[in-house]
C-alpha positions in Angstrom: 89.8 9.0 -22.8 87.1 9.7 -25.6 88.9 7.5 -28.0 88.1 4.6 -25.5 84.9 5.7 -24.6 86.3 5.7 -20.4 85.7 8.4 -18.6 87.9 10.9 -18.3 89.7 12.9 -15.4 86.1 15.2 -15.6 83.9 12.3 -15.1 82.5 12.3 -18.6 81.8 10.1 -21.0 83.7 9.7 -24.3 81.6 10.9 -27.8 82.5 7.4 -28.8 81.1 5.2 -25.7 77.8 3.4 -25.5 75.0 5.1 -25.1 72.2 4.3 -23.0 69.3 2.3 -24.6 66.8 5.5 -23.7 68.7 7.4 -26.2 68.5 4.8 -29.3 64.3 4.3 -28.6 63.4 7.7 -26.9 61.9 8.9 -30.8 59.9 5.1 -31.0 58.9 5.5 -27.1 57.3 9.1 -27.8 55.5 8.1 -30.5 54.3 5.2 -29.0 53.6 6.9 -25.9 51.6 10.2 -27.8 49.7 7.4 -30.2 48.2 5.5 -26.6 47.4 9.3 -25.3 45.8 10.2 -29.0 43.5 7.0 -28.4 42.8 7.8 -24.9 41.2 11.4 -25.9 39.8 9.9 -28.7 37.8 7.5 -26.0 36.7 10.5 -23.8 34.3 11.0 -26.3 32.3 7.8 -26.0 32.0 7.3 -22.2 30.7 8.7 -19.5 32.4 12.0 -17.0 33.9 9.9 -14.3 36.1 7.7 -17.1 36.8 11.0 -19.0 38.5 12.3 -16.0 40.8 9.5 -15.8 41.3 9.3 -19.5 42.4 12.5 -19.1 44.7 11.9 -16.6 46.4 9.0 -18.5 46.3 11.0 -21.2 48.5 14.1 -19.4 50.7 11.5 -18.2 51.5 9.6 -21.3 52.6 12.7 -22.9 54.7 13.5 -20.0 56.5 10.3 -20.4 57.0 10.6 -23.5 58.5 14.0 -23.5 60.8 13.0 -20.8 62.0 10.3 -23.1 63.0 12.9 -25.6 64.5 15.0 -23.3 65.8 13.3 -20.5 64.4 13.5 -16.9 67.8 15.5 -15.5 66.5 18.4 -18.0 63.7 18.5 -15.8 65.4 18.0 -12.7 67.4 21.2 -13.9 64.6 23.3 -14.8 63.0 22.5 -12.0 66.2 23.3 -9.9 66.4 27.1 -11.6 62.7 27.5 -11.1 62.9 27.1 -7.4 65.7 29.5 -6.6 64.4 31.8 -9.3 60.7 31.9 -6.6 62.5 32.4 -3.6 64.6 35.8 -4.9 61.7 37.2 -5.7 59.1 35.4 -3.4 57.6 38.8 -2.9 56.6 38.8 -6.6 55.7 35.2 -7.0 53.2 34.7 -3.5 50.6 37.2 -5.1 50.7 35.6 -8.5 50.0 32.3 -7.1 47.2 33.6 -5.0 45.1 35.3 -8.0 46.1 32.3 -10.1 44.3 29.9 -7.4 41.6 32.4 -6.6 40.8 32.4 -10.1 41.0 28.6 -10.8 39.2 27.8 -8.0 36.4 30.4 -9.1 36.6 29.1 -12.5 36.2 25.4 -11.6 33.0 26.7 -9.7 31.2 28.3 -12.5 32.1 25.2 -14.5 30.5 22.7 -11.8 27.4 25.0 -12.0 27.7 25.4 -16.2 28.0 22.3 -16.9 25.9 19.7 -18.7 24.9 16.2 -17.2 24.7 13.3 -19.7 21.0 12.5 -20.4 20.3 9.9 -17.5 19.0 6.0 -18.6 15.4 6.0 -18.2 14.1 3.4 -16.2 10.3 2.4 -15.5 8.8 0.8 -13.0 5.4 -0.6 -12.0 4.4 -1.4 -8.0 1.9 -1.9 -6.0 -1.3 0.1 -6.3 -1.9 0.5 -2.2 1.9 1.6 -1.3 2.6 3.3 -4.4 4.0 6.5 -3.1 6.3 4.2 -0.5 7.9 2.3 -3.0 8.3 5.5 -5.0 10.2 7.1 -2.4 12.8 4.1 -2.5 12.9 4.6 -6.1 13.9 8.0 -5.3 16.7 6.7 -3.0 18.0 4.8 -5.7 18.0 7.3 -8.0 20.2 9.7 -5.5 22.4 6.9 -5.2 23.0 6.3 -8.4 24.4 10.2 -8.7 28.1 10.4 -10.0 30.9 12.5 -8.8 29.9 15.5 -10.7 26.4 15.1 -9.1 24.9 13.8 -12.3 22.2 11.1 -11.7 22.8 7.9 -13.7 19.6 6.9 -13.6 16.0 8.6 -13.8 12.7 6.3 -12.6 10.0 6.7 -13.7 7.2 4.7 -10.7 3.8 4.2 -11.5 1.7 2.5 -9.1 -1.2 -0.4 -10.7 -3.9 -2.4 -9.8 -3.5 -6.2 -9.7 -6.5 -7.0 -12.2 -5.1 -4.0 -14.2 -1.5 -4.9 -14.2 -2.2 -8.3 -14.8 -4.5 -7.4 -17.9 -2.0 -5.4 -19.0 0.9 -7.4 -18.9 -1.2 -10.5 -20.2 -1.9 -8.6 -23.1 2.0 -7.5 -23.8 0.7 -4.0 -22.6 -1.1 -3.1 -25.9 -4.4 -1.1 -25.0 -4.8 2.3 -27.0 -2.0 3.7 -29.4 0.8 6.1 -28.8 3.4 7.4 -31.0 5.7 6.5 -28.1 7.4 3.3 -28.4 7.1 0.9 -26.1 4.0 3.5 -24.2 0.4 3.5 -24.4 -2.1 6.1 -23.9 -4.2 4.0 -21.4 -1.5 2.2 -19.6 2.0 4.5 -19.6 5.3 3.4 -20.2 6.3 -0.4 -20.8 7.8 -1.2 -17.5 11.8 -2.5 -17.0 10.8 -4.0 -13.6 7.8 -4.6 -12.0 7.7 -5.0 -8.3 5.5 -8.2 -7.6 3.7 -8.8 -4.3 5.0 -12.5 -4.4 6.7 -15.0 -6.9 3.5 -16.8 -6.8 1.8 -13.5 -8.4 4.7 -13.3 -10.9 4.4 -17.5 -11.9 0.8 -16.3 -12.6 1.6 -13.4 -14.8 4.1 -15.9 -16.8 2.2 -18.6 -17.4 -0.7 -16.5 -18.9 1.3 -13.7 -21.1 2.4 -14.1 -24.7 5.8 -14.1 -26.3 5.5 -10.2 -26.4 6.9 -10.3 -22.7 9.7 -11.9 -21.0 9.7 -11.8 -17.3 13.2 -12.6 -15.7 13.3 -14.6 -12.4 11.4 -13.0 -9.7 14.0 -11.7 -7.1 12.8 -11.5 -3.6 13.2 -8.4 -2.0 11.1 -7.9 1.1 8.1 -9.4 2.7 4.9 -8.5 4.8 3.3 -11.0 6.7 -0.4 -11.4 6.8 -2.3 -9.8 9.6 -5.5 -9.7 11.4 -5.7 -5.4 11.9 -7.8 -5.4 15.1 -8.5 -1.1 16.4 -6.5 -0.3 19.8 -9.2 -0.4 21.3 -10.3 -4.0 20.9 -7.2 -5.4 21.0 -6.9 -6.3 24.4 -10.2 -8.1 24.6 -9.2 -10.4 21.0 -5.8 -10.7 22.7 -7.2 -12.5 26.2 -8.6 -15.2 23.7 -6.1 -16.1 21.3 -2.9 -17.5 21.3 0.0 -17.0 19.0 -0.5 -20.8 17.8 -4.0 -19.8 16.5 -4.8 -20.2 12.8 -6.5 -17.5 11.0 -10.0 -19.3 10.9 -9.4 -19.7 14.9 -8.7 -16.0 14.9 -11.8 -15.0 13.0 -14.1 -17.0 15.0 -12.0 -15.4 18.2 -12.6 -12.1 16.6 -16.3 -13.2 16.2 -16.7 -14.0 19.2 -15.6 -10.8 21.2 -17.9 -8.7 18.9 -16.0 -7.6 16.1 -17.1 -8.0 12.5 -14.1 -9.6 10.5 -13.9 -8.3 7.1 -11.6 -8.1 3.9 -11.1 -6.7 0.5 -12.1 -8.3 -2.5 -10.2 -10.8 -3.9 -10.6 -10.1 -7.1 -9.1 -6.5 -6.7 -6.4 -7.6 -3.8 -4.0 -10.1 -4.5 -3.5 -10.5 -0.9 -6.7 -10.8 0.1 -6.6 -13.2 -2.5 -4.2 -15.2 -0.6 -5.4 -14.8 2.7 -8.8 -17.0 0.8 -5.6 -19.7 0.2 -5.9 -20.2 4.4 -9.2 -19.5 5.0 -11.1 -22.0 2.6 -11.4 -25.7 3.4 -11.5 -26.1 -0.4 -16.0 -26.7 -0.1 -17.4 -24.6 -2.3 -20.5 -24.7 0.1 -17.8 -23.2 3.2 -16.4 -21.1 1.1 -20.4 -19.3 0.0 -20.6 -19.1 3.9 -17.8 -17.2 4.5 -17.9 -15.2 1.6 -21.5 -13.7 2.3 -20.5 -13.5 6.2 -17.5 -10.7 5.3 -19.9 -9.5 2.7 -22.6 -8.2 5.5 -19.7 -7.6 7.9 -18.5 -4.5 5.3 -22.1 -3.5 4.8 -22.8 -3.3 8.1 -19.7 -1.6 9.0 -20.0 0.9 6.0 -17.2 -0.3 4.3 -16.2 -0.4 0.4 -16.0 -3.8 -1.1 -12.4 -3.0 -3.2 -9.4 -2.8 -2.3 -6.9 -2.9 1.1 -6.3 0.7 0.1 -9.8 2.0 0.2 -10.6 -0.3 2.5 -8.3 0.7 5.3 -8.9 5.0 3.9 -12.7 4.6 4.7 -11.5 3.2 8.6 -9.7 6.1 9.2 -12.0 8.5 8.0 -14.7 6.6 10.1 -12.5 6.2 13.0 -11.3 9.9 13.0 -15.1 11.1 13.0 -16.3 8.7 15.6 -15.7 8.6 19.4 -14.6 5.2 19.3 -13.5 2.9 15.9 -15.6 0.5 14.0 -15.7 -2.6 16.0 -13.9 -4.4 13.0 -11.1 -6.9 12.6 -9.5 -6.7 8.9 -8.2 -9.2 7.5 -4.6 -7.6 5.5 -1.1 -6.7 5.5 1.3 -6.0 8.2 2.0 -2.8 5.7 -0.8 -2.1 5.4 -2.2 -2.2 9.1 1.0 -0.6 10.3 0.6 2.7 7.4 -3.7 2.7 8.2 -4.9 5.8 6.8 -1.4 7.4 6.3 -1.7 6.5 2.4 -4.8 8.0 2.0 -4.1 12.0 1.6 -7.0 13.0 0.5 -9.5 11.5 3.1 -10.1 14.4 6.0 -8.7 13.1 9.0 -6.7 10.2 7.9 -4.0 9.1 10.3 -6.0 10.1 12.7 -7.8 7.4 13.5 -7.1 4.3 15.8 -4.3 2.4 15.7 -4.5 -0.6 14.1 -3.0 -3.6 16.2 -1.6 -6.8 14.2 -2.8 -10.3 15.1 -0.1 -13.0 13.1 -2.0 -16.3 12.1 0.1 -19.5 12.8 1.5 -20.9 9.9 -0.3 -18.2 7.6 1.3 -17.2 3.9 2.6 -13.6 3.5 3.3 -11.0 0.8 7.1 -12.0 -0.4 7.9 -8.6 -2.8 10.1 -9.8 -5.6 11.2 -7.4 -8.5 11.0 -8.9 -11.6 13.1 -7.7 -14.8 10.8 -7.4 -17.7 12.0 -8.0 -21.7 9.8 -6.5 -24.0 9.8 -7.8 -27.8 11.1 -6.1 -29.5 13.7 -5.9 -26.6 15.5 -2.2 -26.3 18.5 -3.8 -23.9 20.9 -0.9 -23.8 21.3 1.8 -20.8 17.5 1.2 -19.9 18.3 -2.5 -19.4 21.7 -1.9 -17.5 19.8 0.2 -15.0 17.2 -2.3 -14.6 19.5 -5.1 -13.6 21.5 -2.3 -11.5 17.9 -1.2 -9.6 17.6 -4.6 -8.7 20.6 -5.5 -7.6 20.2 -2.5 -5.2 17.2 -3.6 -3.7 19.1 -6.3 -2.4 22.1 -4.4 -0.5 22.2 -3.4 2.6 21.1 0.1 1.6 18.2 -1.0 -0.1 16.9 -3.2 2.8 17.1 -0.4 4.9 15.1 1.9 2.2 12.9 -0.7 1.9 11.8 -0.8 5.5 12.2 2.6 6.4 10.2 4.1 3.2 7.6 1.0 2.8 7.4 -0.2 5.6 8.5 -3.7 4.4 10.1 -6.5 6.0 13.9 -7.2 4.6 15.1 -10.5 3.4 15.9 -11.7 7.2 12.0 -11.0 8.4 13.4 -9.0 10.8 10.1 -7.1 12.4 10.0 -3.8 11.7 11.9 -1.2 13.6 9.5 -0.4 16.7 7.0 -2.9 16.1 6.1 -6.7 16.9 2.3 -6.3 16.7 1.7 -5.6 19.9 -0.2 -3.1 22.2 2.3 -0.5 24.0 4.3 -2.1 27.5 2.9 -5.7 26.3 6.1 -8.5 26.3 7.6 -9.0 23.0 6.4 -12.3 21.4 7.7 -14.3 18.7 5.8 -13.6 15.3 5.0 -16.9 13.5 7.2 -17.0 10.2 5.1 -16.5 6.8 4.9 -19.5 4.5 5.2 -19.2 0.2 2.3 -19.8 -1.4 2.8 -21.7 -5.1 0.3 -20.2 -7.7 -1.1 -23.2 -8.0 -3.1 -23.1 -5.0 -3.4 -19.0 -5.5 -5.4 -19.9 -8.8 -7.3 -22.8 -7.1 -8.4 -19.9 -4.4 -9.2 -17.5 -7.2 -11.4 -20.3 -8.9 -13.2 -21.4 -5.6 -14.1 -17.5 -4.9 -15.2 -17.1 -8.0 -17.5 -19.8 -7.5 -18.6 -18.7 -3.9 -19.2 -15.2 -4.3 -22.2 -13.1 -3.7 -24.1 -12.8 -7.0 -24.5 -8.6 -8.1 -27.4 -7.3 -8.4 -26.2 -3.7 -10.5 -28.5 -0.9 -11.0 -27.2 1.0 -13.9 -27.9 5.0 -14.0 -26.9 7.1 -17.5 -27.1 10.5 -17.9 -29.4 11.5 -21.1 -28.9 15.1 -20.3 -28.6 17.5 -22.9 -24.6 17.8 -22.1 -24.1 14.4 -22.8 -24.4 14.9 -27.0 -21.2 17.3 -26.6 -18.5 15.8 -28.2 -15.8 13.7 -27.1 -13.7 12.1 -29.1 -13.8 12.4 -32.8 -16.8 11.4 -34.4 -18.4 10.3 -31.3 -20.5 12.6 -28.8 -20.4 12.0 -24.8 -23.9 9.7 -25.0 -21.7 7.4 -27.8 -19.1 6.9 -25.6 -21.1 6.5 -22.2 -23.3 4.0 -24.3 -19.9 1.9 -25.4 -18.7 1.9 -22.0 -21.7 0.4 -20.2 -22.2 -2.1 -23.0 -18.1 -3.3 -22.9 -18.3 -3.2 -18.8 -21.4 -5.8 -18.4 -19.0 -8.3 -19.8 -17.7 -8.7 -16.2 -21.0 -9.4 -15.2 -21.0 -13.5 -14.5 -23.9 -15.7 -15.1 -25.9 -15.6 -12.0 -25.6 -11.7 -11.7 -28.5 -9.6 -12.5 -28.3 -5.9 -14.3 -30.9 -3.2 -15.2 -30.3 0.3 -17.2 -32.1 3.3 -16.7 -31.7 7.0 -17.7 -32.4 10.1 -16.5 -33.0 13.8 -18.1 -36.0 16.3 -18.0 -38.0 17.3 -15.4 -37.4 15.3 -12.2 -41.2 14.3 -12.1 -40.6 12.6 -15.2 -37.2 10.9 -14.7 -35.4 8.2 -14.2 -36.7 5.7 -17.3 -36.2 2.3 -17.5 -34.9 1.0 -20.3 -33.7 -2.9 -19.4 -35.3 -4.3 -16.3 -33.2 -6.4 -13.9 -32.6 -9.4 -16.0 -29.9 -11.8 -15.5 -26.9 -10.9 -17.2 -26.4 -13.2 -20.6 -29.8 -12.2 -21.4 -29.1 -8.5 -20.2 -25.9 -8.3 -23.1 -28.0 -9.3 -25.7 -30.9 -6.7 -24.9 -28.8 -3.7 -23.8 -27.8 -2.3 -27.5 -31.0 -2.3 -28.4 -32.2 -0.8 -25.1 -30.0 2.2 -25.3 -29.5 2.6 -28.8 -32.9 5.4 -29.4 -31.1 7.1 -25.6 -30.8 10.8 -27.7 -29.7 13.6 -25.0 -31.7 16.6 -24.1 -32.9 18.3 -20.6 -31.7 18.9 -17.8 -29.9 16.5 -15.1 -32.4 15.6 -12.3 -29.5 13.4 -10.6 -30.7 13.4 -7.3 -34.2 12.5 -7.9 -32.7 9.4 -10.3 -30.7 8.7 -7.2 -33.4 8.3 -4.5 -35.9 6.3 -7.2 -32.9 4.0 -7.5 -31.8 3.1 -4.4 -35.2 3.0 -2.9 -35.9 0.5 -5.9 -33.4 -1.6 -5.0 -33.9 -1.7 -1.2 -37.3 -2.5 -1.8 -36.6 -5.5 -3.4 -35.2 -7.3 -0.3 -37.2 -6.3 2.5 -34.3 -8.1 4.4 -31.9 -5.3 4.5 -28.6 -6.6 6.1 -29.4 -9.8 5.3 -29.7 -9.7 1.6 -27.9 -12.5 -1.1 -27.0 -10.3 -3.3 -23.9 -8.1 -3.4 -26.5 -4.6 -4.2 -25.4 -1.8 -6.6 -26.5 1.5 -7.8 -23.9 2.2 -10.5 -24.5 6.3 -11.6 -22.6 8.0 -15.0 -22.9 11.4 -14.9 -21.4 14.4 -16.6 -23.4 17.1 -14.5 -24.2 18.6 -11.2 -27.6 18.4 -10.2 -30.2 20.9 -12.3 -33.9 19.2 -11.8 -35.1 21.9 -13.4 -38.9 23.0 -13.1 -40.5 22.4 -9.6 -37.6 21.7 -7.0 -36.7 17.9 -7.2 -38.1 15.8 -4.6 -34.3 14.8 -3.3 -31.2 16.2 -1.9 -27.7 15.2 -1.2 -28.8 15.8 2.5 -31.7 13.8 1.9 -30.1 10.9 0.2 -27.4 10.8 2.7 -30.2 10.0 5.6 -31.9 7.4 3.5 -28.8 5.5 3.8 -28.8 5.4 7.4 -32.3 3.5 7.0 -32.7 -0.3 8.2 -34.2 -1.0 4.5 -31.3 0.3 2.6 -29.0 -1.8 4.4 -26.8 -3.8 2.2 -27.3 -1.1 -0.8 -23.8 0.5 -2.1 -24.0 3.6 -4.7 -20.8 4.1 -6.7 -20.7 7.3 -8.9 -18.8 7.3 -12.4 -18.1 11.3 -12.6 -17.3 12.5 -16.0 -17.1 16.0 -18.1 -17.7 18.6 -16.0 -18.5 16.3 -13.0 -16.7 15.6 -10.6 -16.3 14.1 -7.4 -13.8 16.7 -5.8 -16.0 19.5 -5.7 -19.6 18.1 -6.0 -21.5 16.1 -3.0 -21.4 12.7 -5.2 -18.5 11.8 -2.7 -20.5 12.4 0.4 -23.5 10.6 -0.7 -21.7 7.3 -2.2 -19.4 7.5 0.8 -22.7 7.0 3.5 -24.0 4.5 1.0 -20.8 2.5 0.9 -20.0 2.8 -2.3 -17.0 5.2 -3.8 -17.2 8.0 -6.8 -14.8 7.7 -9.2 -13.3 10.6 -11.6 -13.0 9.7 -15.5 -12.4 11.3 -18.4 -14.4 10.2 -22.0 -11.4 9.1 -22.7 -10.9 6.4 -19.8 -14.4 5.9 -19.2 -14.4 2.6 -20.9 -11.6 1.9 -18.1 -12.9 3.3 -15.2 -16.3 1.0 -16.3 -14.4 -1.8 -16.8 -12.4 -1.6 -12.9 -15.8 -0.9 -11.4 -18.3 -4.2 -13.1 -14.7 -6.1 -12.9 -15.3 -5.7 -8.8 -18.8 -5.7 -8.6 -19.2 -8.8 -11.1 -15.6 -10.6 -10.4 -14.7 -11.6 -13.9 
């Protein structure tokens, strides 16, 4: 029946039937089909491993498709069909085939995983906290393994740099432009232009807005953790502070406690912590005359106790050390961070014996503020957007799951968003009832600046001694045109900037023979007068001799205890500020001090209240020479530079000693 196109007694049908519509399009579908396939390999190039594997797939199965179109899935059917009976006749032939050909892909697939190439990760930088920095870099860290693909490529690469706050805030203020770099978007002095910067609160951020340019953008702060404020009281004293307090107790009523049972209460500077910045916000009643008080009473509480006058971080490092080399723990109360008490001297590596110490055992003020940790996007101008920008916004967003929180509080010892307490701990002594911790409060900047301004106002005036090193070292060269003495000379002139109107300054230097050194060149003079002298004072400094350090050391200090027979009970916050590029070569007769000697003058009634801080440059340093032992018993810290960053490293020391 072909006429008819019917089937016929066979079952087939007629040359002259309909055909099915497959047969009229199958050329147009197979070109269509092989065009979509063409665009899909085409894309592989442009995206990243995971979407070329499914391009790939589509791909394959596009041109499947279309082939089948062409020839009809039954021809496959078929060949598959001969195939299968062809195996199993000769199974005995095929089964070893197919086990080297699977051996072999599976080995080749191998050597591919291990020769292939990863796409260059985004680059993402981030600034955090100072004290902490090494916690929040291991959630960085975290994030980064997370963000690894299915070929174990990492999508991401951070780059975490921890900062102080009067740094950071300089920098940012400025739209990070200090030095030059041929980097864009770097600087020599500062690093990389951050993509996020982790904030200790959205009040610090609001503060950072207001006062930068156009040449940064910050995004809205997005909370991300929290830390409560914390009186840090040693294991030991706990119990006693604990018997007097309640948990409704403010934090003035818990200094006064703490005051009471013996304990001197002390706290970083303001001016260097932001949170002891806002721990000022609760404890000033807004007088400046209350506010003097209780400035000059911490003051002689860290003197006393042998305590820097910086940071939480150095702080808390010196409390270990001195608790780990003591029978029992300074009787101290510290006014800080529930991070920070909890951690105590585990941040602090390099301190013999840190960690060691007592634990520190957190009192929570009633109604108190608290660090709130926000991550803040940051748009530089030019803005780069791109890859860097995507894995900004993704780091974020991460922060904020589930996994992050847990990162978060596991590596920095953080609260999460809930203020749950943190596994193991609710501020209490071991087998003591759980109690309810007092929920932390936001502080706006507003009242953050206020407290800045009113500390500002009410702090100890400095007294600052200034040592420089005239040795003959110091006319080595530096940088360029400009010899170590040029440099040491700019930096001491740039750094009494910080210096504030009722603070006092004095430069001498010392070279030659130790009878004959230190000479002063400016005598303590308040400090506008003291800028205006000071070029001329140092300007005919030329270097030559040898570095009697020690000797310059011991006329120093004992100059400067002797001019407040008082001791403990001096005004003024009292500074010996050294720069030195050398060891200590008195040359001719042995030099009248030692590092021995000068380390049991500070133990002396009279030198109470006198700190010593040592600026180690050149071949100095404070790693391998006693400066650290002899600043460390006069309360002071020694701080390594290069010529390079002394100008820096000047300006971070005056900036704490003269709070401006």
């Amino acid at each position: 029946m072909g006429a008819t196109g019917q089937p016929d007694s066979s079952g087939r049908r007629g040359r002259g039937g309909p055909r099915p519509w497959w047969e009229d399009y199958r050329t147009t579908v197979l070109t269509v089909l092989v065009a979509v396939a063409g665009l899909c390999t085409t894309a592989m190039g442009v995206v990243g491993r995971e979407a070329q594997i499914v391009l790939l797939v589509v791909s394959v199965a596009l041109v499947l498709l279309g082939l089948a179109a062409l020839v009809r899935v039954p021809t496959y059917a078929r060949w598959f069909a001969a195939a299968g009976r062809w195996a199993v006749r000769r199974w005995t032939v095929v089964l070893p085939v197919v086990l080297v050909v699977t051996t072999g892909a599976g080995l080749g697939l191998l050597w591919l995983q291990r020769e292939r190439s990863c796409d260059d990760a985004a680059e993402i930088a981030v600034v955090v906290p100072e004290d902490g920095a090494a916690d929040f870099s291991a959630v960085a860290d975290a994030f980064e393994r997370d963000s690894v693909n299915t070929f174990s490529c990492p999508s991401y690469h951070v780059t975490t740099f921890g900062m102080g706050w009067p740094a950071l805030r300089a920098a940012l203020v400025s739209g990070w432009d200090e030095g030059s770099s041929e980097e864009p978007g770097a600087s020599l002095a500062l690093g990389p232009r951050p993509d996020v910067w982790i904030a200790e609160s959205t009040a610090q951020a609001a503060l950072v807005t207001q006062e930068a340019g156009s040449a940064v953008t910050a995004a809205e702060p997005v909370p991300v953790a929290g830390s409560p404020l914390v009186l840090a009281v040693p294991a030991p004293y706990a119990q006693g502070l604990r018997a007097t307090t309640t948990s409704d107790d403010p934090v003035r009523v818990l200094v006064d406690a703490a005051e009471a049972v013996g304990l001197d209460v002390v706290r970083a500077n303001p001016d260097t912590s932001f949170a002891a910045a806002l721990h000022s916000v609760s404890l000033y009643d807004g007088t400046v005359a209350d506010a003097e008080a209780l400035e000059l009473s911490l003051g002689h509480a860290l003197e006393r106790a042998g305590l820097p006058f910086g940071s939480d971080g150095a702080l808390l490092c010196r409390l270990a050390e001195l608790s780990a080399a003591t029978a029992e723990p300074p009787r101290v109360a510290v006014l800080t961070t529930e991070r920070a008490a909890v951690t105590g001297g585990a941040d602090c590596p390099a301190v013999p014996g840190a960690g060691t110490g007592a634990e520190l055992v957190p009192f929570y003020p009633e109604g108190g503020p608290g660090l709130e940790y926000a991550a803040v996007r940051l748009d530089w101008a030019p803005a780069p957007g791109g890859r860097g920008e995507q894995g900004a916004e993704a780091f974020v967003r991460w922060l904020t799951t589930p996994r992050g929180q847990a990162v978060l509080e596991s590596r920095a010892r953080v609260r999460d968003l809930n203020g749950q307490p943190l596994s193991g701990l609710d501020g209490l002594l071991a087998g003591e009832p759980v109690v309810a911790v007092p929920s932390s409060g936001r502080v706006g900047d507003t009242r953050v600046r206020g407290a800045e301004n009113l500390y500002r106002a009410a702090r100890r005036p400095a007294r600052v001694l200034v040592l420089v090193d005239s040795s003959a070292s110091m006319g080595r060269p530096a940088d360029g045109e400009r010899n170590r003495m040029d440099v040491a000379r700019r930096g001491v002139l740039t750094a009494l900037g910080h210096l504030g109107g009722a603070d006092e300054v004095g430069i001498w230097s010392f070279s030659g023979a130790a009878g004959d050194s230190p000479r002063p060149l400016l005598d303590l003079t308040r400090s506008t007068q003291a800028r205006q002298a000071a070029p001329e004072a140092l300007r005919p400094v030329l270097p030559g001799g040898v570095t009697p350090l020690y000797d310059a050391l011991d006329a120093g200090t004992s100059y400067l205890a002797g001019l407040d027979p008082g001791g403990a009970s001096r005004q003024h916050l009292t500074a010996l500020v050294v720069l030195t590029d050398g060891e200590d070569h008195p040359g001719g007769p042995a030099g009248a001090a030692s590092a021995a000697g000068l380390v049991r003058a500070a133990q002396e009634p009279s030198a109470a209240g006198v700190r010593v801080y040592a600026v180690a440059v050149g071949e100095a340093s404070c790693q391998v020479s006693e400066l650290q032992e002899v600043t460390t018993a006069w309360g002071g810290e020694c701080w390594d530079s290069g010529f390079g960053e002394l100008e820096d490293t000047l300006d971070g020391l005056f900036a704490q000693l003269g709070g401006r």
